[in-house]
C-alpha atoms as one frame of an Amber mdcrd trajectory, in Angstrom:
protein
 -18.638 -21.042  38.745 -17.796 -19.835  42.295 -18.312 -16.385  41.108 -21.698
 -17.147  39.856 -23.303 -18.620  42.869 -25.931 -16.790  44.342 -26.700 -19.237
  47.374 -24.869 -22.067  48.923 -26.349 -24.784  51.224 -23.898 -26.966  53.522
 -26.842 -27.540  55.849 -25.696 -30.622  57.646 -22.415 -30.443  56.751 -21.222
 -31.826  59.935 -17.687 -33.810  58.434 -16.633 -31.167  56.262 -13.051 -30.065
  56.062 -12.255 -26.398  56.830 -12.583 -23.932  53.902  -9.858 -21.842  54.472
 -10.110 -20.154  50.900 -13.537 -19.238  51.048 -12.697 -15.600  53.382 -10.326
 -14.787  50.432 -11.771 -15.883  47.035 -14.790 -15.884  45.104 -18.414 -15.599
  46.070 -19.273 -12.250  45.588 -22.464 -12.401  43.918 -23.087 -14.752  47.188
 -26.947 -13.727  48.599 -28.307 -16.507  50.521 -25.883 -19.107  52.963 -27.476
 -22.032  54.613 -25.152 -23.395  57.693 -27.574 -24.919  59.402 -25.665 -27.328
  61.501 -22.426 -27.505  60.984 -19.343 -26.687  62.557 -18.053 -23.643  64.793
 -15.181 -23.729  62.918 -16.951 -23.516  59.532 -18.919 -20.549  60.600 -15.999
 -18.613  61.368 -14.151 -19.475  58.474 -17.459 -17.860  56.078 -18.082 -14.916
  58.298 -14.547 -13.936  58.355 -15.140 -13.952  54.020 -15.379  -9.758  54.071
 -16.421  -9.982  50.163 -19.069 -11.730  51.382 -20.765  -8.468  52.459 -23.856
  -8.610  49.971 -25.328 -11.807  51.796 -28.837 -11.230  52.739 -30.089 -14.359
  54.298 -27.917 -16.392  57.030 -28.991 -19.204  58.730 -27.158 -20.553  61.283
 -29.806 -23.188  62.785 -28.660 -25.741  65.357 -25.050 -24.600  65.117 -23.402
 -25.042  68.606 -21.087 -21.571  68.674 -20.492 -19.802  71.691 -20.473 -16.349
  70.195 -21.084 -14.439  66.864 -17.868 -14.198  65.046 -17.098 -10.410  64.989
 -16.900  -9.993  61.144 -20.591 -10.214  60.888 -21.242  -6.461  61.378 -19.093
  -6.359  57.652 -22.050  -7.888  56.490 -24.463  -4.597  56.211 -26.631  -6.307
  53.653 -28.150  -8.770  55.724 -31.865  -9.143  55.670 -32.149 -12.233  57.932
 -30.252 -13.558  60.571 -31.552 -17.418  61.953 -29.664 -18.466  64.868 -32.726
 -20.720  65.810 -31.836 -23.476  68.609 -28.239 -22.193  68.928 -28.464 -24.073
  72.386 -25.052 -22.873  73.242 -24.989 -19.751  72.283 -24.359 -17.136  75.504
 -24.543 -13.529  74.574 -26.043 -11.204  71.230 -22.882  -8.921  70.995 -23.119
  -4.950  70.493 -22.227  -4.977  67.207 -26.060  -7.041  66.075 -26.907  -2.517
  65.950 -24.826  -2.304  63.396 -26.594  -4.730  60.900 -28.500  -1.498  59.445
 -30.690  -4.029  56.718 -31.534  -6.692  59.297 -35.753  -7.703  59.244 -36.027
 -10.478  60.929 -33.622 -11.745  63.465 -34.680 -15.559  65.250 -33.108 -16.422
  68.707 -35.500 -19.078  69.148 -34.210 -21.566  71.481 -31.466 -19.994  72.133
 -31.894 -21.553  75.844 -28.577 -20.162  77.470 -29.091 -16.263  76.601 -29.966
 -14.174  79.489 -30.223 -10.753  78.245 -30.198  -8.876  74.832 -27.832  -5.868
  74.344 -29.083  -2.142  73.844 -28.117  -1.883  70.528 -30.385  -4.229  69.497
 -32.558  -1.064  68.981 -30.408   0.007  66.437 -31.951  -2.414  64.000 -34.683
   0.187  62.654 -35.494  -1.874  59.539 -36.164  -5.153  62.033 -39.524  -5.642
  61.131 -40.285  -9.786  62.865 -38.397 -10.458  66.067 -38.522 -14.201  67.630
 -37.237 -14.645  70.741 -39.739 -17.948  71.785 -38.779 -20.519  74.177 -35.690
 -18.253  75.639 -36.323 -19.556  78.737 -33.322 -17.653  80.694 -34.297 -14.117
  79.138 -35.099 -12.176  82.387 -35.793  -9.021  80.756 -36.143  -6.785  78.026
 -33.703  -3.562  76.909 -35.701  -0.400  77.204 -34.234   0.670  73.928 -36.526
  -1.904  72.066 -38.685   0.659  71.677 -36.260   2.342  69.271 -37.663  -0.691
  66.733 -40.057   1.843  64.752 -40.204  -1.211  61.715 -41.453  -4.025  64.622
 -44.256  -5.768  63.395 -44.203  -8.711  65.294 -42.494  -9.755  68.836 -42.794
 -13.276  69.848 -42.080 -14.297  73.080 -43.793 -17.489  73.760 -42.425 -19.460
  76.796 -39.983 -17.008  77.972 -40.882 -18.689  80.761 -38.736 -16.242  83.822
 -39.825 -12.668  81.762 -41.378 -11.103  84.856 -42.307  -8.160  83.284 -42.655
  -5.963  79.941 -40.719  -2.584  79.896 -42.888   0.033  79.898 -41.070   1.942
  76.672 -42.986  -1.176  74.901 -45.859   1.075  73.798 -43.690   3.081  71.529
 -43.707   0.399  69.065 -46.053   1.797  66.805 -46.298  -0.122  64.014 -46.415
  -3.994  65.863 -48.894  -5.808  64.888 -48.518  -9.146  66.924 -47.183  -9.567
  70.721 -47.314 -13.207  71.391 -46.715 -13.875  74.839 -47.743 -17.217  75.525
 -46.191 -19.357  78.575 -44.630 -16.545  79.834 -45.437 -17.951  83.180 -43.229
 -15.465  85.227 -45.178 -12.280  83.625 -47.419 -10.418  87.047 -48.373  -7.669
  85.055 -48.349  -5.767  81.581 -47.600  -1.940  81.685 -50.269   0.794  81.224
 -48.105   1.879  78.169 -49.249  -1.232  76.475 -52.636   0.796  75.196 -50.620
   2.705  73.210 -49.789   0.195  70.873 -52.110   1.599  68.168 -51.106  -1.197
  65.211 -52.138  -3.838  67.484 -53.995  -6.652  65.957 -53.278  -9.645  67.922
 -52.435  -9.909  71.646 -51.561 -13.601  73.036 -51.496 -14.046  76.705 -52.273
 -17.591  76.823 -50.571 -19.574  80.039 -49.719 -16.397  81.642 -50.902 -18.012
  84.901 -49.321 -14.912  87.109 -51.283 -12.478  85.392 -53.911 -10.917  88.020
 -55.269  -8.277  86.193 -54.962  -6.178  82.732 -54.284  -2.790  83.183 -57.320
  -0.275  82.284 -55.298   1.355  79.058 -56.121  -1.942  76.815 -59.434  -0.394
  75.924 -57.296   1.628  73.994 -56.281  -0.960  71.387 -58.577   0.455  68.726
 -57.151  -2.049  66.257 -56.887  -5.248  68.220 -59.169  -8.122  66.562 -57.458
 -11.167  68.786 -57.159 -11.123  72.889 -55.797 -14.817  73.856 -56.441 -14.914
  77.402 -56.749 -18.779  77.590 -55.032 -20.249  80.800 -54.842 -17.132  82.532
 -55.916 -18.913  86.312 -55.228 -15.561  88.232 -56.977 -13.395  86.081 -60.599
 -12.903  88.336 -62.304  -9.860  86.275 -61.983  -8.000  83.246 -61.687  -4.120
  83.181 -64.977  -2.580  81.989 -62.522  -0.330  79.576 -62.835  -4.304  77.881
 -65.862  -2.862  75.609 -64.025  -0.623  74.283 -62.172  -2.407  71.962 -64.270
  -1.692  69.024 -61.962  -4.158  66.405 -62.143  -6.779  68.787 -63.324 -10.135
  66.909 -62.343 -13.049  69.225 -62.066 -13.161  72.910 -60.805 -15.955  74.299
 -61.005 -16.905  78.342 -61.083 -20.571  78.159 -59.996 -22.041  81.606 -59.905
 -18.811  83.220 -60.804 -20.431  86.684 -61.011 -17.724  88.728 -63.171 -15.668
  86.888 -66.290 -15.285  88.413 -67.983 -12.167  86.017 -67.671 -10.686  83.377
 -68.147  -6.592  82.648 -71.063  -5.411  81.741 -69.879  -3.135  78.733 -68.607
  -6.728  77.019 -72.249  -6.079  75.433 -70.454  -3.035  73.690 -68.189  -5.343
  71.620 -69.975  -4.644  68.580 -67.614  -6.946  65.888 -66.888 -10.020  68.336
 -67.331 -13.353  66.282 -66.712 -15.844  69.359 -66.519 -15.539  72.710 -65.316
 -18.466  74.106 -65.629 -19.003  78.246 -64.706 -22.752  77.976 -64.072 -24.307
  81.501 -64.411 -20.951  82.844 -65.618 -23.085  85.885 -66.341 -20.244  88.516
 -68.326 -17.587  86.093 -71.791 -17.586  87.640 -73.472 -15.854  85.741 -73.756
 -13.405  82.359 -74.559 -10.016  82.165 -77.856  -9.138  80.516 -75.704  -6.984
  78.231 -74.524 -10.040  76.862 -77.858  -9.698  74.179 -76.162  -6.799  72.717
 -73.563  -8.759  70.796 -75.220  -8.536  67.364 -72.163  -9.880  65.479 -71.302
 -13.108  67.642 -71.298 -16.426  65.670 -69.783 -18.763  68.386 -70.403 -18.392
  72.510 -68.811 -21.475  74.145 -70.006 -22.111  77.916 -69.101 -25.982  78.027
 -67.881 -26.913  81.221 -68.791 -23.468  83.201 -69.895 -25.553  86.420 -71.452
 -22.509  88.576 -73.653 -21.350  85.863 -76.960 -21.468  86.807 -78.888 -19.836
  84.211 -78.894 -17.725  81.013 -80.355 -14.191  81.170 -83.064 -13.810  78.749
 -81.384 -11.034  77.120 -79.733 -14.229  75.322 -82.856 -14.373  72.864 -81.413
 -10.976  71.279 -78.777 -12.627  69.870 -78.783 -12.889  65.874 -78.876 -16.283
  65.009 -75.847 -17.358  66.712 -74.480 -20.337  64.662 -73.154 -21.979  68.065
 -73.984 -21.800  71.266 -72.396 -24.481  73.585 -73.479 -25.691  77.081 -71.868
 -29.226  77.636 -71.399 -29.996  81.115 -72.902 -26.714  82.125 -74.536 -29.133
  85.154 -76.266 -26.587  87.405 -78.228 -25.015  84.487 -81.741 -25.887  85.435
 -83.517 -24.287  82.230 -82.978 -22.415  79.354 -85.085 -18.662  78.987 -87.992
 -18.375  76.819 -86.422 -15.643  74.649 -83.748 -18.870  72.753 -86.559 -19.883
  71.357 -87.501 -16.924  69.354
């Protein structure tokens, strides 16, 4: 039966025995290995099983090693590597290049790691990369940009990144950078308009961010900019319009932004533009009537707003248009009526 088995679960496994004959016997039709939670000593003993090199999926989840056994890199076949909430694991060794088959490799929660090795852009077939809530990650390997397969990067609440490397714009083909709660993040590099696969760009919470750099008009294929939280961010670079794929923009409690560029009329596919609690904006540029596509504008809470230009009226039917608590609004322009 043992050489039958295609996957094996011992999730939970925490009273198990040792399993000395599994590195020597058996299990080589093995694909998928489940040892979420169990033992150090139980993950050694399987990843020291060499004929246990056609395993594609590994999940390691909640296990409290130290290290990565070095037998892994025998197995070349692997497809997925989950070392989710490993809280005690310290270091990614040099041999994670070597894992040729590897698409998507999750480190999240892995609080105690501090830095990722350069051969991690060895993995060329990596195609989803999770490294959220690595809190002690203080940077990024330039060599990432070797990851030609990226598609997505997640980086939520890396909470002391302080910045991006600037080789990040080589990764052509991702399609998601989630960087949410990086809270340590001053600035994104200019290479970051060169991302050309671009769909969805999450700064939400990145409260050091001052400014965007100029080159994200360049994103021809972004359709999501999460700027929510953002309470350094004062203005918007007029290269902002030029994001012709661009269907949401969000700026919800952006306090400190007091205006927005006038060639935001220019976003021709926006859907909703949400300024929620954007409680300094004082006013809207008349280009705002230009946005023939927009379905949802959200102003609730935008305290120094004092009126609406009556470019407003241009507006397509918008299906909502919110003003709750907008208090110093005195009137609304002729042209909403029309």
């Amino acid at each position: 039966m043992v050489e039958k088995l295609e996957g094996i679960s011992l999730k939970k496994c925490v009273n198990l025995p040792t399993l000395s004959q599994i590195g020597s016997k058996g299990f080589r039709n093995l694909r998928l290995v489940d040892l979420t939670e169990v033992s150090p000593t139980i993950v050694e003993i399987f990843i020291q099983g060499r004929n246990l090199n056609n395993v594609k999926w590994l999940c390691l989840k909640k296990c409290m090693i130290q290290k990565l056994p070095n037998n892994l890199f025998y197995w070349l076949q692997l497809q997925v590597l989950d070392l989710a909430q490993c809280q005690s694991l310290e270091e990614i060794p040099s041999f994670i290049g070597q894992l040729n088959a590897l698409q998507e490799l999750d480190l999240q929660g892995c609080f105690k790691l501090k830095e990722l090795p350069s051969s991690i852009g060895q993995l060329n077939a990596l195609q989803k990369f999770n490294l959220l809530y690595c809190y002690n990650l203080k940077e990024l390997p330039s060599s990432i940009s070797q990851l030609n397969a990226l598609q997505e990067l997640h980086l939520s609440w890396c909470s002391n990144l302080e910045e991006l490397p600037s080789s990040i714009g080589q990764l052509n083909a991702v399609q998601r950078l989630d960087l949410r709660g990086c809270s340590g993040l001053k600035k994104l590099p200019s290479s970051i308009g060169q991302l050309n696969a671009l769909q969805k760009l999450d700064l939400q919470g990145c409260w050091k961010l001052k400014k965007l750099p100029s080159s994200i008009g360049q994103l021809n294929a972004l359709q999501k900019l999460d700027l929510r939280r953002c309470f350094h961010l004062k203005k918007l670079p007029s290269s902002i319009g030029q994001l012709n794929a661009l269907l949401k923009l969000d700026l919800q409690e952006c306090k400190n932004l007091k205006e927005l560029p006038s060639s935001i009329g220019q976003l021709n596919a926006l859907l909703e533009l949400d300024l929620q609690e954007c409680k300094n904006l004082k006013e809207l540029p008349s280009s705002i009537g230009q946005l023939n596509a927009i379905q949802r504008l959200d102003l609730r809470g935008c305290l120094e707003l004092k009126e609406l230009p009556s470019s407003i009226g241009q507006l397509n039917a918008p299906q909502k248009l919110d003003l709750r608590g907008c208090w110093n609004l005195k009137e609304l322009p002729s042209s909403i009526a029309n």
